[in-house]
C-alpha positions in Angstrom: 25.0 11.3 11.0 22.5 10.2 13.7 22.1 13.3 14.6 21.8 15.0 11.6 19.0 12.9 10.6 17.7 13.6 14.6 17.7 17.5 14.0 16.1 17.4 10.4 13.3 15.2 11.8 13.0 17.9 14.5 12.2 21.4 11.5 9.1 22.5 11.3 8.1 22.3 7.8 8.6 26.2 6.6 8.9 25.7 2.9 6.9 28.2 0.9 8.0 27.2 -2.5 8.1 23.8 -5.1 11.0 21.4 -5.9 10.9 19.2 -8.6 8.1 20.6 -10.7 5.8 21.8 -8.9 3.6 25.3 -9.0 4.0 28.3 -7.2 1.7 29.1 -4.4 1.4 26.0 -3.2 3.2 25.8 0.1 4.4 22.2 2.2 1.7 20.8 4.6 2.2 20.5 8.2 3.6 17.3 10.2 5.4 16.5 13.3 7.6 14.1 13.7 6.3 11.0 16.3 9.0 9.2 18.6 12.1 10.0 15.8 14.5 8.8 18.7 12.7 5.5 19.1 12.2 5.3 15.5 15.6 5.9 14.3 16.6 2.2 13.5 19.0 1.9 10.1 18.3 -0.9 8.2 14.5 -0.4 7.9 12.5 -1.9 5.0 8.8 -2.8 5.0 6.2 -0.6 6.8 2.7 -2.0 7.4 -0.2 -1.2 9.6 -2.7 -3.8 11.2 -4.9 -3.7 14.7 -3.4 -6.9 15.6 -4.4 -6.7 18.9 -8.0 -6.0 18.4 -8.4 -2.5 20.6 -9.6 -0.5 17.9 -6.7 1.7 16.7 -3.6 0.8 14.6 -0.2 -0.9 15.3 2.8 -0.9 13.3 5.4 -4.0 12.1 8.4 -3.2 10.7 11.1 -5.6 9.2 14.8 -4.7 9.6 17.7 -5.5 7.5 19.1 -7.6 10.6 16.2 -10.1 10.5 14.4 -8.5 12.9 11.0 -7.5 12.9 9.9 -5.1 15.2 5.9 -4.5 16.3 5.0 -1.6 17.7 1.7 -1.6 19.8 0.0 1.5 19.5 -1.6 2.8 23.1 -3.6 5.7 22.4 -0.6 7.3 20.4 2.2 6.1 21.9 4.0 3.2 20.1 6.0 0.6 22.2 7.6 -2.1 20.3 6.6 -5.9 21.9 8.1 -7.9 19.4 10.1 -10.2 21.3 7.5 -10.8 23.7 5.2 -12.2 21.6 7.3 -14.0 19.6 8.7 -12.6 16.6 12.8 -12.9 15.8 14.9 -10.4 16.7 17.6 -11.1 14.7 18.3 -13.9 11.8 17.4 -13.2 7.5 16.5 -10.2 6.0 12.6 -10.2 5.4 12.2 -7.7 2.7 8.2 -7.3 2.9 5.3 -7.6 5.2 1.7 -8.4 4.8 -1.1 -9.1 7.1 -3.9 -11.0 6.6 -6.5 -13.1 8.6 -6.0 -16.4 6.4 -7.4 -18.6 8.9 -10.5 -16.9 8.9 -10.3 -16.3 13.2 -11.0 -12.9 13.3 -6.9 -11.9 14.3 -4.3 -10.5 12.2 -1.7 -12.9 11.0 1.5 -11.8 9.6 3.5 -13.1 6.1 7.3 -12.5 6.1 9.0 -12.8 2.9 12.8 -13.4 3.0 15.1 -11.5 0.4 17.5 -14.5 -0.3 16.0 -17.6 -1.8 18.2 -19.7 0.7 15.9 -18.1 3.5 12.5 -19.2 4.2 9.8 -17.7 4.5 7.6 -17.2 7.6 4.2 -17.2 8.4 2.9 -15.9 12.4 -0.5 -16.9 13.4 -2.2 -14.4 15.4 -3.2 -16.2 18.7 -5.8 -13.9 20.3 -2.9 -11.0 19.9 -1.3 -12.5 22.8 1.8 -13.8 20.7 2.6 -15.0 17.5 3.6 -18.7 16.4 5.2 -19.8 12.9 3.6 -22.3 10.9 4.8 -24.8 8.9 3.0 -24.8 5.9 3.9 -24.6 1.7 4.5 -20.7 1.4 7.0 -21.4 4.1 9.4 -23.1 2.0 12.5 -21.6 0.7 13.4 -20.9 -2.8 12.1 -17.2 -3.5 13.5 -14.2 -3.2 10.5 -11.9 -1.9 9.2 -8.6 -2.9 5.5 -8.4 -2.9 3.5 -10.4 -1.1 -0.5 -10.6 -1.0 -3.4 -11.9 0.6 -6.7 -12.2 -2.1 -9.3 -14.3 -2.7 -8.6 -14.4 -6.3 -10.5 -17.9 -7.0 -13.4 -16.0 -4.9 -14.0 -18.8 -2.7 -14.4 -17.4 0.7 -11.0 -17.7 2.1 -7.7 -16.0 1.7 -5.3 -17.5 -0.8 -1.5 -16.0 -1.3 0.6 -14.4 -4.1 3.9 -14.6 -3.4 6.4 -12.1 -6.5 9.6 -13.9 -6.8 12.6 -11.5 -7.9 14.9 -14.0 -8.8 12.7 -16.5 -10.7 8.9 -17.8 -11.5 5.9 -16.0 -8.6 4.1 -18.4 -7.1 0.2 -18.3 -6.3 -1.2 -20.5 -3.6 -4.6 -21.7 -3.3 -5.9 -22.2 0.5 -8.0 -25.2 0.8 -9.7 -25.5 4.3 -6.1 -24.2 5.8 -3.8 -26.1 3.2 -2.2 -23.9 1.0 -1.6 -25.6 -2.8 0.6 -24.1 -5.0 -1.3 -23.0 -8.4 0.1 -25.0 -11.6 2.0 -23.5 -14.0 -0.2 -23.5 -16.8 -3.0 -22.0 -14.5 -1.6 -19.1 -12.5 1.2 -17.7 -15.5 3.9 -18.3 -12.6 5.7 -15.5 -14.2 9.4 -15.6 -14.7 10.2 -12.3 -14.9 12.0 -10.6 -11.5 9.3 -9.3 -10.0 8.8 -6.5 -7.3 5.6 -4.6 -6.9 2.2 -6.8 -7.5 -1.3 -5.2 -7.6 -4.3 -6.9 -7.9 -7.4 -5.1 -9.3 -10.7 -6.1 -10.9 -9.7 -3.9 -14.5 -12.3 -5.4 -16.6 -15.0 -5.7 -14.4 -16.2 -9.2 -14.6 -16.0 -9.9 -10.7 -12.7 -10.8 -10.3 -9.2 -9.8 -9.5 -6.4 -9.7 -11.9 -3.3 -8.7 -11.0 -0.7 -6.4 -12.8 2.9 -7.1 -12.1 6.4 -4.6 -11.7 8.8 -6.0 -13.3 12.6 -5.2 -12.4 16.0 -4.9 -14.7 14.4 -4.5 -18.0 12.2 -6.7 -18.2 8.6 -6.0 -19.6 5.5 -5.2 -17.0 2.7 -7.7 -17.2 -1.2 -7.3 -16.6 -2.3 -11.2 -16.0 -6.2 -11.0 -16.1 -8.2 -13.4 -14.4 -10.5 -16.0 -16.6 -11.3 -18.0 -13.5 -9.5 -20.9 -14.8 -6.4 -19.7 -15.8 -4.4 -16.0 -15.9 -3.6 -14.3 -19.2 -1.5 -11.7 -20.1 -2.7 -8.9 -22.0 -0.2 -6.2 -21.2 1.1 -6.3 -24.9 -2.4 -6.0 -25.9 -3.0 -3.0 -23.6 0.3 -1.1 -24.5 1.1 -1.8 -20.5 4.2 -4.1 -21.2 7.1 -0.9 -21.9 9.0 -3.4 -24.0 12.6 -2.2 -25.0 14.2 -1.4 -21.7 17.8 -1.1 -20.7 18.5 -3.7 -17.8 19.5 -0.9 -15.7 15.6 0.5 -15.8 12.4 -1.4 -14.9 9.2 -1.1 -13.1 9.4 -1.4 -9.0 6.1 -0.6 -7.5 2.8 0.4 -8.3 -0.3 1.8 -6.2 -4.2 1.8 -7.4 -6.2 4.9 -6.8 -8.5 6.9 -8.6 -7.1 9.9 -9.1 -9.4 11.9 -10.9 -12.8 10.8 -9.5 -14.6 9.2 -12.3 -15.0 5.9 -10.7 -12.5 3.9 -12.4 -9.2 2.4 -10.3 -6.2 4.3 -12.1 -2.5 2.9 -11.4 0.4 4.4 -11.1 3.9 2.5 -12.0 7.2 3.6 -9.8 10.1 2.5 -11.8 14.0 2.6 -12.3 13.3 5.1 -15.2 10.0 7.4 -15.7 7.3 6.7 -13.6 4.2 5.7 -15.5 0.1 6.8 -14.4 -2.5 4.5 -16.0 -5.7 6.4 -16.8 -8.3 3.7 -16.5 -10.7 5.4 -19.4 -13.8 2.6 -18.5 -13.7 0.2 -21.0 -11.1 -2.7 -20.3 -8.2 0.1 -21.7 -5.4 2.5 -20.0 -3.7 5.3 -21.2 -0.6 7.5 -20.0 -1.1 10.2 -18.8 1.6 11.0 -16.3 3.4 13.4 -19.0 0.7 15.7 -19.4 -0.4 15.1 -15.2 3.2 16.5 -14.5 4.2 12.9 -13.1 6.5 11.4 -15.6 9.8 12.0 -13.7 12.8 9.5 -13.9 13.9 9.9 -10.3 14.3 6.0 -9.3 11.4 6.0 -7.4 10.8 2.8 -5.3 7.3 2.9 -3.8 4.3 5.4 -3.5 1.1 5.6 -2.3 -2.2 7.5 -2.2 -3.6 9.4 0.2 -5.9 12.3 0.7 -3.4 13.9 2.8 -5.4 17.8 3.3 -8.9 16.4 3.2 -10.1 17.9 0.1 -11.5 15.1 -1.8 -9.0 14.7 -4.3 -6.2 11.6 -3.9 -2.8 12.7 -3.8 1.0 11.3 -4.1 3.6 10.4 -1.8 6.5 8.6 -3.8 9.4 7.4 -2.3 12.9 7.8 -4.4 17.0 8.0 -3.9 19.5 9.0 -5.7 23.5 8.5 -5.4 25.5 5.4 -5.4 25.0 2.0 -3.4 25.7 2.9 0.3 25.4 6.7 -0.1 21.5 6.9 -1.2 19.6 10.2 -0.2 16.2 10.3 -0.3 15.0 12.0 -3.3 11.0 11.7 -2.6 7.8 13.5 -3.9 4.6 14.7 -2.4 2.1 15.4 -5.4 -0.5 17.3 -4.5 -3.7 16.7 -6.6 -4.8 19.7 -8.2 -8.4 18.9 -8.6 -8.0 15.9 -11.2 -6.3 18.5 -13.6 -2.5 17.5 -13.0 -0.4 17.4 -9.9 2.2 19.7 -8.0 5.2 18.5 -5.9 5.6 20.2 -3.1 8.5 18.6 -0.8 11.6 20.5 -0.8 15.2 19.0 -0.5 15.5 19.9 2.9 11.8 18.8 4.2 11.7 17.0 7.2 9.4 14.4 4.9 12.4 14.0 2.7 14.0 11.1 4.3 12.6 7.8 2.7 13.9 5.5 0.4 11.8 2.8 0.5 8.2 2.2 2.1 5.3 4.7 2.9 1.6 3.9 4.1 -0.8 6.9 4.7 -2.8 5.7 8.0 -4.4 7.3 10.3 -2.9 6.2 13.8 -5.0 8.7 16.2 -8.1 8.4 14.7 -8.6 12.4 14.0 -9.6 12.1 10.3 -6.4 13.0 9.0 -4.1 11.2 7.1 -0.4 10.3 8.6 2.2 9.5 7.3 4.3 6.5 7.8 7.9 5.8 5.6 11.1 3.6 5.7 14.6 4.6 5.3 16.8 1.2 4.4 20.2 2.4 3.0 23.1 4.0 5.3 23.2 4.3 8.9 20.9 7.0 9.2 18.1 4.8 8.5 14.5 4.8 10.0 11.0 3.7 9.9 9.6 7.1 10.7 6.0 8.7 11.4 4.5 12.1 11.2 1.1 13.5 12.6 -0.6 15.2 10.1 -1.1 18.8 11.9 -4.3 19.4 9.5 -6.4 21.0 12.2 -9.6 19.9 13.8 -12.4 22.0 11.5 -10.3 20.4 8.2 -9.7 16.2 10.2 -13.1 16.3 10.7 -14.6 16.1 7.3 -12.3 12.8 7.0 -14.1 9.1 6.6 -13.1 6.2 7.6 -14.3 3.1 5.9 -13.9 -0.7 6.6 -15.2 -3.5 4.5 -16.2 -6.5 6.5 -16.9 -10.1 5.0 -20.0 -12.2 5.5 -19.0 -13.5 9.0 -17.8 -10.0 9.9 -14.0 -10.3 9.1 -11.4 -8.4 7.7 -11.1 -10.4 4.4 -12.6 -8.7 1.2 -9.1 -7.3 -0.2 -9.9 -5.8 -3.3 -13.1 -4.7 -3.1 -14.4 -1.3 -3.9 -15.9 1.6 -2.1 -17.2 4.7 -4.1 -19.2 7.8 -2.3 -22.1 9.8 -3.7 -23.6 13.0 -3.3 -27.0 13.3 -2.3 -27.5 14.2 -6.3 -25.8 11.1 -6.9 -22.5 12.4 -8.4 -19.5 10.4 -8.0 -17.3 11.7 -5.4 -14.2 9.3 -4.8 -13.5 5.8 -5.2 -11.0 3.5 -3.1 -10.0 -0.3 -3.1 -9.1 -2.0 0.1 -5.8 -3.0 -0.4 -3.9 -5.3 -2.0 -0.6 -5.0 -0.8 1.6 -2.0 -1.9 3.7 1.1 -1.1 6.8 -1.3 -1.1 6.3 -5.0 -0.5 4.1 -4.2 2.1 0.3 -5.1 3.1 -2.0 -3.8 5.7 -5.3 -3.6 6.8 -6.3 -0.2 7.5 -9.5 1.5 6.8 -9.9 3.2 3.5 -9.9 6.7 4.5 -11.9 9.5 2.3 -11.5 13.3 2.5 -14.3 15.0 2.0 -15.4 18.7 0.6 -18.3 18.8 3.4 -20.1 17.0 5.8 -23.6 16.5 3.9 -25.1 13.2 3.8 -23.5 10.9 1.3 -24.1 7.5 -0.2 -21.4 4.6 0.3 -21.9 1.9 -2.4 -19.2 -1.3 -2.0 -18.6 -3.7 -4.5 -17.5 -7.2 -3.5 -16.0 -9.8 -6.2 -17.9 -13.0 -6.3 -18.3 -16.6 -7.8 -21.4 -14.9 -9.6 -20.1 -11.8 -10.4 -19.7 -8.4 -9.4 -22.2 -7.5 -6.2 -23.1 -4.1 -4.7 -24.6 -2.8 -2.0 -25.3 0.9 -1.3 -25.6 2.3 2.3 -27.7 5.7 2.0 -27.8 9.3 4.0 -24.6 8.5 6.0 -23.9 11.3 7.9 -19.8 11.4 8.3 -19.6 13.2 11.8 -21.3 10.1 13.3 -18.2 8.7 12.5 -15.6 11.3 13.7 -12.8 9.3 15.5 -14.3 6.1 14.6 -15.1 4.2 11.2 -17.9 3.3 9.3 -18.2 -0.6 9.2 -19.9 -2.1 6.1 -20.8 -5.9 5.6 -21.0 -7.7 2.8 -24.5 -8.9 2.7 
C-alpha cells in the first residue's frame, strides 16, 4: 500500500474534468509533490506552520499518532526533521492538535500540544532562542481534557496571549495569562461549554473590538456562537439560527475556517461537519445566513477540516476541505478543492484519482518558498498509508508574482495580534479582499504564517488593519503599497 500511495503522489495532475459538483471547463491546478518519501509517515494528525527558528521562511511540526511530534526545519526548501534534537518526544501519547504561539511575549515561537485522552497531559515547549524546546509546568499542562482545538488570543485584550483549550469529552476551558501564570477562567465567566467540542474559531462578528468565539460541536450536539461582553461569554447561536438543533448523534459539526469569500469585507465561516457542511454569509449587521446550498457547498461528505486559500492568485478565496469515507480503519480520502467562481458560487475540481486526494484530516495553505503562491500542506491519519504531505503550487512566475504576503506585528514588534483583520483597497478605494490572522483552524491546528492575498494586478493598493483593543476597534491604513516590493518577502505592519 506504501507504494501505491508513493506512485499516486508521483501523477502529474492531468484531470480536465469535475467530481463532486463541480462545472465543466474548469480543469485541476498544478502541484508537485515535496519529499513524499520523507513524508510518508502513517499515523499523521495535526499540520501547522511556524518560523520557529527565526531565518525568515517557514517550518513545519507535525504530531503523530505514536506520540511523536516531528519538526521539520525548512532550509531554503528542503525540510529536515530536528525534533529529537531539540527536544521534542519521539514517542509517548497521542497529541491530537498543534498550535504556536509566542505566549511569553520573547519574540520565539512556542508550541501547545494537546493530548487526545484526558489521562494524558498536555504539553507546553518554550521556544529557547530556536535552539531547543523545554516543557513547562504550568495550569494548561494538567490532565483531564481530551483535546481538539487549541488557541492562542488575547481575548480579554490585555496585551498578552491567553489560551482556549476545546475539550471533546467534557466542559473547554479558557485561561487567562497573568504576567506568565495562566488562570483558568470561571465557569460563570467563560460559558466552559460542555458540549464535545472539536473545531473553535474566534472572530470579532459584532464588531465591538473583541473576539468571540464560535464553537463545532461533535455527535449531535448543537454549535454555539459565545460572544464576548468583556466580562462574561454569551451564547447567541439560538438567537442567530447558528445552533442546527435536532441532530442525530451520528452527525455534528467538526471544524470550521473564517474567510471572506465573497469580498464585501465581512469574515464569512464555513462549518465542516459529520453531515452537510454549513457557509455562514456574514451579511454586516451582527447576523449570518446559509448560503452553502445555493454556493454549491452543502455536501454531506464527512468532511473533517478546510481551509481558505487563494490558491491561483486571482483575488477570490477558495476551498480546500478535507473528508473520508468508508469504515473505521479503511477510510479513503474523499476531499474537495472549491474553486471560487468570482463570489458567485464555487466549483470542485479534484478528481477521485488526484494526487491532492489523499487527506483525511489537516490542511494549511502556506507558502514555504516564498514565490507568492499558495502551497499546500495536508495530513493523512487513518490506515497505514498515512502522511503529512506537501505540494508546490506550479502557478508560474508572471501569475506568483501578483501574490502578497502580509504579517501583523504587535506594539513591541511580535507576532501576537491573532485575530485581527487585514482588508486591501484599490486606489478608488473599493474593497478588494479581507483576511484574519489566525485563530487556530484547518483541524486542531494553529500557525503563524503570513496572511497571504492574491491579487488581480500589481497597482498600488491600500492595506488597512484592524487590531481589537481595551477601547475598541483601531485601524490603521498603510497607503500606495506597491506589491512587487514585496515579491519573495512580506509586507510587515505594526500596530501603532
Amino acid at each position: 500500500m506504501r507504494d501505491e500511495l508513493m506512485r499516486i503522489l508521483s501523477w502529474a495532475v492531468l484531470s480536465t474534468g469535475i467530481a463532486g459538483g463541480g462545472a465543466a471547463g474548469t480543469t485541476e491546478p498544478a502541484f508537485t509533490p515535496v519529499q513524499p518519501a520523507d513524508f510518508s509517515v502513517p499515523g499523521s494528525l495535526s499540520n501547522s506552520w511556524a518560523d520557529f527558528d527565526r531565518d525568515g521562511d517557514l517550518d513545519l511540526a507535525v504530531s503523530i499518532k505514536s506520540g511523536e511530534i516531528r519538526l521539520y526545519r525548512n532550509d531554503r526548501g528542503n525540510f529536515a526533521n530536528i525534533g529529537p534534537a531539540v527536544g521534542l518526544p519521539v514517542s509517548g501519547a497521542e497529541m491530537r492538535g498543534l498550535s504556536w504561539g509566542d505566549y511569553d511575549g520573547d519574540g520565539w515561537f512556542d508550541l501547545y500540544a494537546g493530548a487526545t485522552k484526558a489521562t494524558e497531559a498536555n504539553l507546553l515547549f518554550r521556544n529557547e532562542t530556536g535552539r531547543r524546546f523545554v516543557a513547562q509546568d504550568l495550569d494548561p499542562v494538567a490532565p483531564g481534557r481530551s483535546a481538539r482545538q487549541s488557541s492562542w488570543v488575547d481575548y480579554d485584550n490585555d496585551g498578552d496571549l491567553d489560551l482556549f483549550a476545546s475539550d471533546r469529552a467534557g466542559p473547554n476551558g479558557l485561561f487567562r495569562q497573568d504576567a506568565g501564570r495562566f488562570v483558568r477562567v470561571g465557569a460563570a465567566q467563560a460559558g466552559d461549554d460542555p458540549r464535545p467540542t472539536v473545531g473553535a474559531c474566534w472572530l470579532d462578528y459584532d464588531r465591538d473590538g473583541d473576539l468571540d468565539l464560535f464553537l463545532a460541536n461533535q455527535a449531535g450536539a448543537t454549535d454555539a456562537l459565545w460572544r464576548n461582553d468583556g466580562d462574561r461569554f454569551v451564547d447567541v447561536a439560538p438567537a442567530l439560527g447558528m445552533d442546527r438543533p435536532g441532530r442525530p448523534t451520528e452527525d455534528g459539526s467538526v471544524g470550521c475556517a473564517v474567510g471572506d469569500y465573497d469580498n464585501d469585507g465581512e469574515l464569512d465561516l464555513f462549518v465542516t461537519s459529520y453531515g452537510v457542511n454549513i457557509l455562514y454569509r456574514n451579511k454586516g449587521d451582527g447576523r449570518f445566513e446559509d448560503v452553502a446550498p445555493r454556493l454549491g457547498l452543502a455536501e454531506d461528505n464527512h468532511a473533517v477540516g478546510a481551509a481558505w486559500g487563494d490558491f491561483d492568485n486571482d483575488g477570490w478565496l477558495d476551498l480546500f476541505v478535507t473528508a473520508y469515507t468508508g469504515k473505521s480503519g479503511q477510510q479513503q480520502p474523499a476531499n474537495r478543492l472549491y474553486r471560487n467562481l468570482g463570489g458567485e458560487g464555487f466549483a470542485n475540481i479534484l478528481t477521485p484519482d488526484s494526487m491532492l486526494n489523499v487527506a483525511d484530516h489537516g490542511v494549511q495553505w502556506i507558502d514555504y518558498d516564498r514565490d507568492g503562491a499558495l502551497d499546500l500542506s495536508v495530513t493523512r491519519g487513518y490506515t497505514d498509508t498515512g502522511g503529512h504531505f506537501l505540494f508546490h503550487n506550479d502557478l508560474g512566475k508572471a501569475a506568483a508574482r501578483r501574490g502578497l504576503a502580509v504579517r501583523v506585528l504587535d506594539k513591541a514588534g511580535r507576532f501576537t495580534r491573532m485575530g485581527a483583520e487585514v482588508r486591501l483597497y484599490d486606489a478608488a478605494g473599493k474593497i478588494l479582499a479581507t483576511r484574519q490572522v489566525s485563530t487556530g483552524g484547518g483541524y486542531n491546528a494553529q500557525g503563524t504564517q503570513p496572511l497571504h492575498f492574491g491579487l488581480a494586478s500589481t497597482a498600488p493598493i491600500t492595506v488597512e488593519v484592524t487590531f481589537m483593543s481595551a477601547a475598541g476597534r483601531k485601524t490603521s491604513r498603510n497607503i500606495a503599497i506597491r506589491p512587487q516590493h514585496y515579491a519573495g518577502t512580506e509586507l510587515k505592519v505594526r500596530e501603532r
